[in-house]
C-alpha positions as CSV (number, residue, x, y, z in Angstrom):
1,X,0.0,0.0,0.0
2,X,2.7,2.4,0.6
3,X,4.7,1.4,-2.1
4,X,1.5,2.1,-4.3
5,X,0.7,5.8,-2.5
6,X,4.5,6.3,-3.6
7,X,4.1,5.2,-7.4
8,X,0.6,6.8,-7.6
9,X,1.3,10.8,-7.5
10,X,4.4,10.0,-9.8
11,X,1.6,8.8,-12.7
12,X,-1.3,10.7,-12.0
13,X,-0.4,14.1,-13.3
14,X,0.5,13.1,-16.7
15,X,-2.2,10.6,-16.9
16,X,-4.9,13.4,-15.5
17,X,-2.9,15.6,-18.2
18,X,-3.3,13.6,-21.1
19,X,-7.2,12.2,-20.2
20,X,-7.8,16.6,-20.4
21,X,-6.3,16.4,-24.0
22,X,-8.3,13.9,-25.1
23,X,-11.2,15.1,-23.5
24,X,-10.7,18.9,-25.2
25,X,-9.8,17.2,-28.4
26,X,-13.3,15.0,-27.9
27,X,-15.5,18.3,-27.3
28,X,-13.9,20.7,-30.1
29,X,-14.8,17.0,-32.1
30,X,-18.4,17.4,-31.0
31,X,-18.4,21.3,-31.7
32,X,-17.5,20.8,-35.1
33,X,-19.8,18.2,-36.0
34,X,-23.2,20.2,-34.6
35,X,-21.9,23.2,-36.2
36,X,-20.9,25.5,-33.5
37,X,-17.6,25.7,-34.8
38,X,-16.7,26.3,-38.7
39,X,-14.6,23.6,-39.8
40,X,-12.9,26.0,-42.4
41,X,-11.4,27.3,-39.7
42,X,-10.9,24.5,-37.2
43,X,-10.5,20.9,-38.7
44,X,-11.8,18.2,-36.9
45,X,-9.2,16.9,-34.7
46,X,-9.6,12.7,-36.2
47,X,-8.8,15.1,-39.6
48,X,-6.0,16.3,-38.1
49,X,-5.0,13.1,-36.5
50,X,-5.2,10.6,-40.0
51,X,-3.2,13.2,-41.3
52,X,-0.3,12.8,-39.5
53,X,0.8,10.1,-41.9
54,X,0.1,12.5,-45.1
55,X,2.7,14.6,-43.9
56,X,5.3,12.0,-42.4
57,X,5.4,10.8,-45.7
58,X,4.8,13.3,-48.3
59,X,6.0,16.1,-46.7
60,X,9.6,15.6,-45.3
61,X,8.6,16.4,-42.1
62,X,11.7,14.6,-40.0
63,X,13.9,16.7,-42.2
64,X,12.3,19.7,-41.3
65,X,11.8,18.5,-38.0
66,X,15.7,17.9,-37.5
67,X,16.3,21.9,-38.9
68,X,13.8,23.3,-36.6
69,X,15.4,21.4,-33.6
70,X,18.8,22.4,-34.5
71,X,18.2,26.2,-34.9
72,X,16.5,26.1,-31.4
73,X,19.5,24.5,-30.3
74,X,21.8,26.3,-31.8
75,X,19.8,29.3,-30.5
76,X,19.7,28.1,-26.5
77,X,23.3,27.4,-26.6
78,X,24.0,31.2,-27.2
79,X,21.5,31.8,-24.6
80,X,22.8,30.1,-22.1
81,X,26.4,31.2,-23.0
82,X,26.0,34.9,-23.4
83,X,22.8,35.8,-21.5
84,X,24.0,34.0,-18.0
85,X,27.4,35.7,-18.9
86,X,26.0,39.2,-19.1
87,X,24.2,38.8,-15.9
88,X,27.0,37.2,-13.7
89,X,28.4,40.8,-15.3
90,X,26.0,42.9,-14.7
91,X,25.6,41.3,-11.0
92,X,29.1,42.1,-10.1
93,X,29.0,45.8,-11.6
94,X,26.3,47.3,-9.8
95,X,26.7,50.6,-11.4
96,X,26.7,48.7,-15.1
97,X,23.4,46.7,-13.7
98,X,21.5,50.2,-12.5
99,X,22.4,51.6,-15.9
100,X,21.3,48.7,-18.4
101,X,18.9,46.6,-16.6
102,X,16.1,48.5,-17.6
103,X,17.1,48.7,-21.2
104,X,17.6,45.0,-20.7
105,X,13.6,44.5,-19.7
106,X,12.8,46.5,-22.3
107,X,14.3,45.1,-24.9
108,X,12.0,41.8,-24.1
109,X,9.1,43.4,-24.7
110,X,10.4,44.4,-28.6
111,X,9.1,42.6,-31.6
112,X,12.5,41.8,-33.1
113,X,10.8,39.3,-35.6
114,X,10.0,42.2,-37.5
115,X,13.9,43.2,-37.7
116,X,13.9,40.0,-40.2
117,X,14.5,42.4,-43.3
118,X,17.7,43.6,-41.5
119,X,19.3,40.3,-40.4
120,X,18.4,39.0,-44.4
121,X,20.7,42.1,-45.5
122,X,23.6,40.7,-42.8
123,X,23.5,36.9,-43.0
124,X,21.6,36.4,-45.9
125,X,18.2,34.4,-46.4
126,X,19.6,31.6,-44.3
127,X,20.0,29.1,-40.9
128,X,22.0,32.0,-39.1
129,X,19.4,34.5,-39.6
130,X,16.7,32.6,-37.8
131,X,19.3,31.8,-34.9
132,X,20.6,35.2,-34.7
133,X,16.5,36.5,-34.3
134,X,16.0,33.5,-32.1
135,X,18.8,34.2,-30.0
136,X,18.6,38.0,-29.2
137,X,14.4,37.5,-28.9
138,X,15.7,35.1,-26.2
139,X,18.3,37.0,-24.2
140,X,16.6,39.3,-21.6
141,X,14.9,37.0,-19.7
142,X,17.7,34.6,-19.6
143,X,20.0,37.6,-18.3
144,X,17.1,38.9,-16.0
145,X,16.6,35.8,-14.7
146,X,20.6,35.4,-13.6
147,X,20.3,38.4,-12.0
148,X,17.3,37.5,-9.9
149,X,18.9,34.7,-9.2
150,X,22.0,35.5,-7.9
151,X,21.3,38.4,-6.3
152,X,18.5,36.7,-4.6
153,X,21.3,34.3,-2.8
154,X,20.7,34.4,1.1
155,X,23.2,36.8,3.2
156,X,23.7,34.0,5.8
157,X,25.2,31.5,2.5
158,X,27.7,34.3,1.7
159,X,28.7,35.3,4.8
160,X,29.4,31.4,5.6
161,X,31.6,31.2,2.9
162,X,33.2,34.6,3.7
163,X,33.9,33.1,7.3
164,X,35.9,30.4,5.4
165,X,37.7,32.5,3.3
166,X,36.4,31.8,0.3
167,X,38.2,33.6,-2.8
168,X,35.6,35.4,-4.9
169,X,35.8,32.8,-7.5
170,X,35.1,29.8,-5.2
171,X,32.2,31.7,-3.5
172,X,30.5,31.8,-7.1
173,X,30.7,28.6,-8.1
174,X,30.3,27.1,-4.7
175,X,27.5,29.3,-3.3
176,X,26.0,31.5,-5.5
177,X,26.2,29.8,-8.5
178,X,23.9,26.9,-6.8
179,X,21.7,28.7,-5.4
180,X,21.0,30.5,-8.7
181,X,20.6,27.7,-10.7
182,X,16.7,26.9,-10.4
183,X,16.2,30.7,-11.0
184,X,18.7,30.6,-14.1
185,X,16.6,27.7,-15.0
186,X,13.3,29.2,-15.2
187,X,15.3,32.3,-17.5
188,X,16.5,29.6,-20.1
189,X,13.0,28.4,-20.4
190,X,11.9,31.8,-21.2
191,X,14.3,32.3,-23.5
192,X,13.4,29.3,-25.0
193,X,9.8,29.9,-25.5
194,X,10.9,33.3,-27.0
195,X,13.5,31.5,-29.5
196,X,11.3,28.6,-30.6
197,X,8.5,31.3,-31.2
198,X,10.8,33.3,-33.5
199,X,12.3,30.2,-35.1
200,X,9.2,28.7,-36.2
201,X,7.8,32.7,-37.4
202,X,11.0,33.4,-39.2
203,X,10.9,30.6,-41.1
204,X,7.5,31.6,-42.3
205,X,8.5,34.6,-43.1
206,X,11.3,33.9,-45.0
207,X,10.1,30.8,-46.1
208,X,13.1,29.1,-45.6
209,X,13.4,25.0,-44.0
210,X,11.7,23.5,-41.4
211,X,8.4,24.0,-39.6
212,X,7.5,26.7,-40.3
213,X,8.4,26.7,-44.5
214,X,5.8,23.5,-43.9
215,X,3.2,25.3,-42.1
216,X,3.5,28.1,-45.0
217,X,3.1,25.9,-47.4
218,X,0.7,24.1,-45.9
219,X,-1.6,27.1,-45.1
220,X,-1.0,28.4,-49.4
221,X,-2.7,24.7,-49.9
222,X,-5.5,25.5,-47.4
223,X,-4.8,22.2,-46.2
224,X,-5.8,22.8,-42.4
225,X,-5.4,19.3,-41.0
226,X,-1.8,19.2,-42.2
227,X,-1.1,22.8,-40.7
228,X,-1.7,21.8,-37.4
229,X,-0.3,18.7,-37.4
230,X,2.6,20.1,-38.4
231,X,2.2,22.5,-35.6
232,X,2.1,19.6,-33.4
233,X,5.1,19.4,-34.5
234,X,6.3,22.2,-33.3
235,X,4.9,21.5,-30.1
236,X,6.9,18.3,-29.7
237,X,10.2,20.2,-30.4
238,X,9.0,22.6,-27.4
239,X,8.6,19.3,-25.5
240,X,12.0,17.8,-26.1
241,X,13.6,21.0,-25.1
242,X,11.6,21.5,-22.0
243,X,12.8,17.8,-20.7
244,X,16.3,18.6,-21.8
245,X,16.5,21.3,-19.6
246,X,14.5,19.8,-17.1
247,X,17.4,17.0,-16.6
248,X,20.0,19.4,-16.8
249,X,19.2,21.3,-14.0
250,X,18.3,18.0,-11.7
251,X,22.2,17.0,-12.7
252,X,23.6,20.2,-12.4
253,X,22.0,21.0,-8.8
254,X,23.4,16.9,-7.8
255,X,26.8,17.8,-9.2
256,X,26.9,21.1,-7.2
């Protein structure tokens, strides 16, 4: 019995998640059929779900799949590099973090997608312009988030380590380092969402690989089951990424 109480909570969130999905998906169904939604604007989701197939195999779709993946990638390794970078920075120049933080939050709230006509002009219709947009859509909460995170450390952790005598260096990685990293965490996630977005909508734009060349073409065909199971698609990308991090940060917290 105890053994069972353990296992039980473990399951029951993804199992109560997915019986919601498939009851949404069962109701939109139902909508659909009586005519309270237009299915020219929302295919029924058995549509959408026999045409999973179609695409797989007339579309390409692991190939774009794989591109997609790899720009968002590409695009969270220069987050992580250069937005927890800049906010270890800014966190130990105070007068550098009072002068650019601001700028810093507001630049999250600009709509650098439509920039696109000025990174085609520097890199060209191709993979590094989509990272590039990806990648600087994705950098302030990352850096905000490091901030938060480190300079949310407790006193008595820092004045521990100062009663050791701790070098600056060994303080950071061995105090505040790990007691940002859940914080840093919840930054690259946000960054994520941000890159992913802007990967998938450049590539629309520019109409240029992966998802979101196959969603435009897709949508030119007015072939609305395949759009969104492509955008499932996209969804599963977001997924992958999410658990990626996810494990990351239970090993790096173990390791520190």
């Amino acid at each position: 019995m105890s053994t069972a109480r353990l296992i039980a909570p473990r399951w029951l969130p993804p199992m109560v998640g997915l019986a919601s999905v498939v009851a949404l998906l069962a109701v939109v169904e139902l909508l659909i059929r009586v005519g309270l939604i237009n299915r020219f604007i929302v295919p029924l989701p058995s549509e959408v779900a026999t045409s999973f197939a179609r695409v797989i195999a007339e579309e390409g779709i692991f190939q774009r799949f794989l591109q997609t993946a790899w720009e968002c990638f590409a695009a969270s390794i220069l987050l992580a590099t250069f937005g927890i970078t800049i906010g270890v920075v800014m966190h130990r120049l105070p007068l550098l973090r009072r002068a650019c933080e601001t700028w810093v939050a507001a630049f999250a709230s600009a709509p650098l997608v439509l920039a696109y006509p000025l990174f085609l002009v520097l890199f060209g219709r191709s993979t590094t312009t989509i990272i590039m947009l990806a990648f600087l859509s994705g950098l302030p909460p990352v850096i905000l988030k490091t901030l938060e995170g480190l300079s949310a450390t407790r006193r008595v952790l820092i004045n521990v380590g100062k009663s050791f005598k701790l070098t600056p260096a060994q303080q950071f990685w061995k105090i505040l380092l790990p007691s940002a990293l859940p914080t840093i965490f919840v930054g690259i996630r946000l960054g994520m969402i941000f890159a992913l977005i802007n990967v998938v909508g450049v590539e629309f734009l520019i109409n240029f690989g992966g998802l979101g060349q196959l969603i435009n073409e897709l949508a030119e065909r007015y072939d609305l089951p395949g759009v969104y199971a492509a955008i499932c698609f996209v969804i599963l990308v977001s997924v992958i990424f999410f658990v990626v991090t996810e494990r990351a940060e239970r090993w790096l917290r173990s390791a520190a």
